[in-house]
N, C-alpha and C positions, 0 to 999 in steps of 0.2 A: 789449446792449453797454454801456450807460448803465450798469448797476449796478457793470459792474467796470472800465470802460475809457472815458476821456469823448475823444472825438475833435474835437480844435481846427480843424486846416488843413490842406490838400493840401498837403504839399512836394515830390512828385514823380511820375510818370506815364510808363509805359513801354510797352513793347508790348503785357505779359502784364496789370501789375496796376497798382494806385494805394499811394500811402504815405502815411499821414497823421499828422501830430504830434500825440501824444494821452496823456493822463494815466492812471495808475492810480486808480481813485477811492477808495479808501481809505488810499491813502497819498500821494496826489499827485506821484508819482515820474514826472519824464518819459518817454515812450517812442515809439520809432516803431512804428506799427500798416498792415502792408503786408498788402492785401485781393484776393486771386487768385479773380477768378471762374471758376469750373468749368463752361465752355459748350459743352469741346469733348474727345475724347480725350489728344488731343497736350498740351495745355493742361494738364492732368488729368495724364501723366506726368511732365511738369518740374514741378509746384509739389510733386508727390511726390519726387521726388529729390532735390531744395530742401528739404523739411523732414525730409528722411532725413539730409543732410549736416548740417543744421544741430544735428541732434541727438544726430549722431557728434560734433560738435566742441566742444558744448553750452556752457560757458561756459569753459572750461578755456586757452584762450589771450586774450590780454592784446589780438593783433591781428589776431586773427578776432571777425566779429561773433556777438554772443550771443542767442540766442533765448531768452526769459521764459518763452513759454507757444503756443500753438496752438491755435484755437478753428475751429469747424465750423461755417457757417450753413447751416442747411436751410429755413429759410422769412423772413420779412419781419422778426419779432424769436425769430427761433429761433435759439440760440447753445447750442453746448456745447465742454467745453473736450475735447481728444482726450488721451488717454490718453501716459505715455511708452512709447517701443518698440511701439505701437500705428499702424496708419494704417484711413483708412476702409475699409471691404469692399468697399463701392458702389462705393466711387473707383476701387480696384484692380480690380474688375470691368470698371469702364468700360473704363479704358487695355485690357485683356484682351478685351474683346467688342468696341472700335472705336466704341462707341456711348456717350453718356451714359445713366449709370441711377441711377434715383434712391435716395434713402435709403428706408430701409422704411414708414416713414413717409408718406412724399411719394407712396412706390409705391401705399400700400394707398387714401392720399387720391385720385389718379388711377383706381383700379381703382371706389373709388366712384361717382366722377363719370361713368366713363365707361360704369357699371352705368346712371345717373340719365338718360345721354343717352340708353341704348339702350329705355328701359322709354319715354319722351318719344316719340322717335322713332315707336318701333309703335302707340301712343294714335293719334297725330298720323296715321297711316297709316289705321287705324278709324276718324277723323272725315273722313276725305278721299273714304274708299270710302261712306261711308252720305252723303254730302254733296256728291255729286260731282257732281249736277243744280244745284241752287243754286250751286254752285263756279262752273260756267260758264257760266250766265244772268249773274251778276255781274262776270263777267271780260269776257261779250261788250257789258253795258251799258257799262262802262267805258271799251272800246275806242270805242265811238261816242262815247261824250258828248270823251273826248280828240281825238277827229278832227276834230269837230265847233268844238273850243274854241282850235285851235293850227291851223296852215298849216304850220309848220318841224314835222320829224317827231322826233321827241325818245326818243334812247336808254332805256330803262327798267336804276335801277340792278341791277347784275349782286347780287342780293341772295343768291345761293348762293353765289358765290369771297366775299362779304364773311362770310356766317356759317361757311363752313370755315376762313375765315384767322382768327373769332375762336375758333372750337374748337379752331384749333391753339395762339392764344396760351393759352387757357387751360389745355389739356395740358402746354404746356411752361412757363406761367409759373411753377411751386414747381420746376423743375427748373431755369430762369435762376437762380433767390436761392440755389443752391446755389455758397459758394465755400469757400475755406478764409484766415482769418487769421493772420497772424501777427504775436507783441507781439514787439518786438527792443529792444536798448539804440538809444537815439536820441542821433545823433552831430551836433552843434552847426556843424561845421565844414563840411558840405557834403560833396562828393566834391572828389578830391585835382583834377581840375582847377581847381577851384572855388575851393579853399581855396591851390596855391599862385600861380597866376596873378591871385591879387587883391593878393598882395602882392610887397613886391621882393624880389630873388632874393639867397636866405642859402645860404652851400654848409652850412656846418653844419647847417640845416634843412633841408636835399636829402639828405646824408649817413644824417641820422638817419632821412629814412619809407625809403629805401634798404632801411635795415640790418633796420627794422620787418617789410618786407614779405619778405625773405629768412628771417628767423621764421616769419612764415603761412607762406608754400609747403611750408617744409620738415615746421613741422606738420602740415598737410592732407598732404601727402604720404608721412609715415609713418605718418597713419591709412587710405592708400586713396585717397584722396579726390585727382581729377583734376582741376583747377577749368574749365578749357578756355575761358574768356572773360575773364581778366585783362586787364584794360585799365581808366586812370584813373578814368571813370566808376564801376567797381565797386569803388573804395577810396573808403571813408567816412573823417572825419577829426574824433577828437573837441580840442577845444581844452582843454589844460591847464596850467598855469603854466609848470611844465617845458619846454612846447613839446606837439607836436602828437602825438597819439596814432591811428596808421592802423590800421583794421578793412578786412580782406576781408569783401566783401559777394556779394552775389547769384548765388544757386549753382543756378540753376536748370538750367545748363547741365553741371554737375558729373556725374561718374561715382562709382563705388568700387567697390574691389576692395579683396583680401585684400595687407594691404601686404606682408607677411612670411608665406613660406611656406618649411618646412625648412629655415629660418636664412637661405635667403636675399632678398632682392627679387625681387619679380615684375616683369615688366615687361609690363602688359598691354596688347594692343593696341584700339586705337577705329579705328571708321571713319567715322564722320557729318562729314559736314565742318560745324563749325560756329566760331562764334565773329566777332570784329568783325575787319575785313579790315587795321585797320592794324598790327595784332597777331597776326595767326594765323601759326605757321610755317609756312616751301618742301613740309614734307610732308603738313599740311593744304591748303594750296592746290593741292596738287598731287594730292589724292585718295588720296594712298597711307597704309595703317593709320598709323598713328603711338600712341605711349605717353606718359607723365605728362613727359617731355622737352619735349613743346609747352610744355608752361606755362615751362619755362625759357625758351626763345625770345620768349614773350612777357613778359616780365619783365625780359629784356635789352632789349626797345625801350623799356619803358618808362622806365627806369634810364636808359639815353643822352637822353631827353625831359626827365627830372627834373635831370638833371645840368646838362644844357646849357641846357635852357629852350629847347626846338624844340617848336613848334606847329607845325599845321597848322587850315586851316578845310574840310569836311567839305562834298563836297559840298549843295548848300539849305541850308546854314547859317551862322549869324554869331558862332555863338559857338567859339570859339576853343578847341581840344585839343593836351592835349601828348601828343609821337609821330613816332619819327622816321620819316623815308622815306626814299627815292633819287628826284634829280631826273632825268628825261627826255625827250631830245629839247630842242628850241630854244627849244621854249615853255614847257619845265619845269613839265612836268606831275608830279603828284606821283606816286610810284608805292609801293606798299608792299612794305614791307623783306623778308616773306615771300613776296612774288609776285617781287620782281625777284631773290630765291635761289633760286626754281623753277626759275626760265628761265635763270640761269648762276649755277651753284654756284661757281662760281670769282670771282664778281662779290668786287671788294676795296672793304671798306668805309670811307672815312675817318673813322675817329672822333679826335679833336675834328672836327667837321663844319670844311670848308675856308670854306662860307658860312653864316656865323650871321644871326640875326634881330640887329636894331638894339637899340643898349643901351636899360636896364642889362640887363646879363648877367651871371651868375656866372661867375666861372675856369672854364676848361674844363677836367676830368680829366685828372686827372694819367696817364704813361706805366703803370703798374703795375692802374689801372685802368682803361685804355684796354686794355690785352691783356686784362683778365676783360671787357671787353663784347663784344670780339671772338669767345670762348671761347662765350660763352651767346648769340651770336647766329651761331652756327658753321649753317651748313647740312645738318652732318650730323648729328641728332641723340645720336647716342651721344660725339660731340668736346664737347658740352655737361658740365657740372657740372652734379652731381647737387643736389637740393635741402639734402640736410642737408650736403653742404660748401659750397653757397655762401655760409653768413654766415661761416665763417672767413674765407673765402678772399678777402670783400666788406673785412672789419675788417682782414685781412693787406692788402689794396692800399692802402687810404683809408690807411695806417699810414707804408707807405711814401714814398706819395706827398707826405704832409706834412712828410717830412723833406726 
């Protein structure tokens, strides 16, 4: 790694991998380097699908993130970079067998070892059998001279679960240092909670990651590409004089399909319920297929979050996300915007929110785009805007609304 990528600091840690800010060393160009270890199947097919999307979208939009390169660890300093249009065999193997397999390498070193254990073992069997007098003359002195030396009767270590549990780490330790890296541009500004909740609230500077992020979707989404976990966290934000530059990030959760087929849209369907609860829509929560429309839904909460500057705090936690909700019951508990359109689609959502957080705050949206967040946070998904008319339709209301 050293020769071509020098790694400074952890800046972030998530369920799947770690991300570190880290230099090219030949050119000293900064970069984030996010490190997916490969421990388990499931694991195994998201960082593949993550580096399939990222290579569909490779550097060609301005506010998607860009992937540099992709490298492959097989051992403690074993590194190679992966091919483009290429993925591991092993890996794809694995996700397809359910089991982790190693690289052929790692395989033929294990097939050694475990050749070296077995030739050991039957030695060890031939010294046991010619030596099996002396064996336990020696085990029976021992027993006396211990009886003799102790009153408390004292467990003897289980020395067989301790030498099978090291034989297994050793079987499986060149299979743990199996992950996959990846070099990305590295974004200065944090994730969009991060970067607008630290400072005061500009509608201009809400307007504009707005209009940003309606460019990513509608690109990802005329190459295929599903994102199905939008939400603040996974917009990166690089700072530039102009003002703030938003990257869609982390796709591990991502689909694709064929975006265009005999001229017209596919519209395919998913079932996996997944993604984060304050954002997922009424048709994911609610189990039933749904299509690349989620991501509209969820991009309309986000949008009323950025607008308004609605947080919420998550439960076990202190740190502070933008995200609208519905409050309920007496205690005003938070409920999320896709869970309470499962349970009644007819629920009416007030946007500008009737109770806002304590200033400062920005204006709240104007009437023109107060009906487009209604529209992308419709319950049905087919009453949604599609991705490639929402950024007119975004730049048509902000237009209006200023007049």
């Amino acid at each position: 790694m050293e020769e071509l990528y020098t790694l400074e600091r952890e800046v972030g840690r998530g369920s799947y991998g770690v991300v570190f800010e880290g230099h090219m060393a030949k050119t000293g160009h900064r970069v984030a380097i996010k490190r997916l270890p490969c421990s388990n199947p499931e694991c195994i097919e998201l960082y593949l699908q993550e580096l399939w999307a990222m290579r569909t979208t490779a550097k060609n939009h301005v506010n998607v993130i860009a992937l540099h390169s992709c490298l492959l660890q097989t051992g403690p300093r074993s590194l190679k970079s992966l091919k483009p249009k290429k993925l591991p065999l092993h890996l794809v193997e694995s996700v397809l067998k359910g089991r982790v397999v190693g690289a052929p390498q790692i395989q033929r070193r294990n097939d050694a070892q475990s050749n070296t254990r077995r030739r050991t073992k039957s030695a060890s069997r031939l010294e046991d059998r010619t030596n099996t007098g002396q064996v336990r003359s020696k085990l029976h002195n021992m027993a006396k001279s211990r009886a003799s030396d102790s009153t408390t009767p004292q467990k003897p270590p289980n020395r067989a679960r301790k030498r099978s549990a090291q034989r297994e780490e050793e079987q499986l330790g060149p299979l743990r240092r199996l992950a996959i890296w990846l070099v990305m541009e590295y974004c200065d500004g944090g994730d969009l909670n991060q970067y607008l909740l630290s400072r005061p609230p500009d509608a201009q500077r809400n307007h504009s990651v707005v209009q940003q992020l309606c460019s990513a979707v509608a690109f990802l989404h005329n190459l295929g590409i599903t994102h199905r976990d939008l939400k603040p966290d996974n917009v990166l934000v690089c700072v530039t004089a102009k003002g703030p530059v938003v990257k869609v990030a982390d796709f591990g959760l991502s689909k694709m399909s064929e975006a265009m087929m005999n001229g017209n849209r596919t519209r395919q369907q998913f079932s996996s319920i997944c993604g984060s609860d304050f954002y997922m829509a009424p048709e994911v929560w609610g189990g039933l297929s749904y299509t690349a429309q989620a991501d509209i839904f969820s991009l309309g909460v986000m949008f009323w979050a950025v607008l308004e500057r609605i947080t919420f705090l998550e439960e076990g936690t202190t740190q502070e996300q933008l995200g609208a909700y519905v409050c309920k019951g007496r205690s005003g508990w938070l409920m999320p915007l896709g869970e309470a359109l499962w349970e009644n689609a007819d629920l009416h959502l007030a946007i500008p929110m009737k109770f806002r957080r304590a200033p400062p705050l920005p204006p709240p949206p104007g009437p023109a785009m107060c009906a487009l967040l209604l529209d992308m946070l419709a319950s049905d998904p087919d009453a949604r805007p599609l991705a490639d008319q929402l950024e007119a339709r975004v730049r048509s209301a902000l237009k209006e609304d200023s007049h």
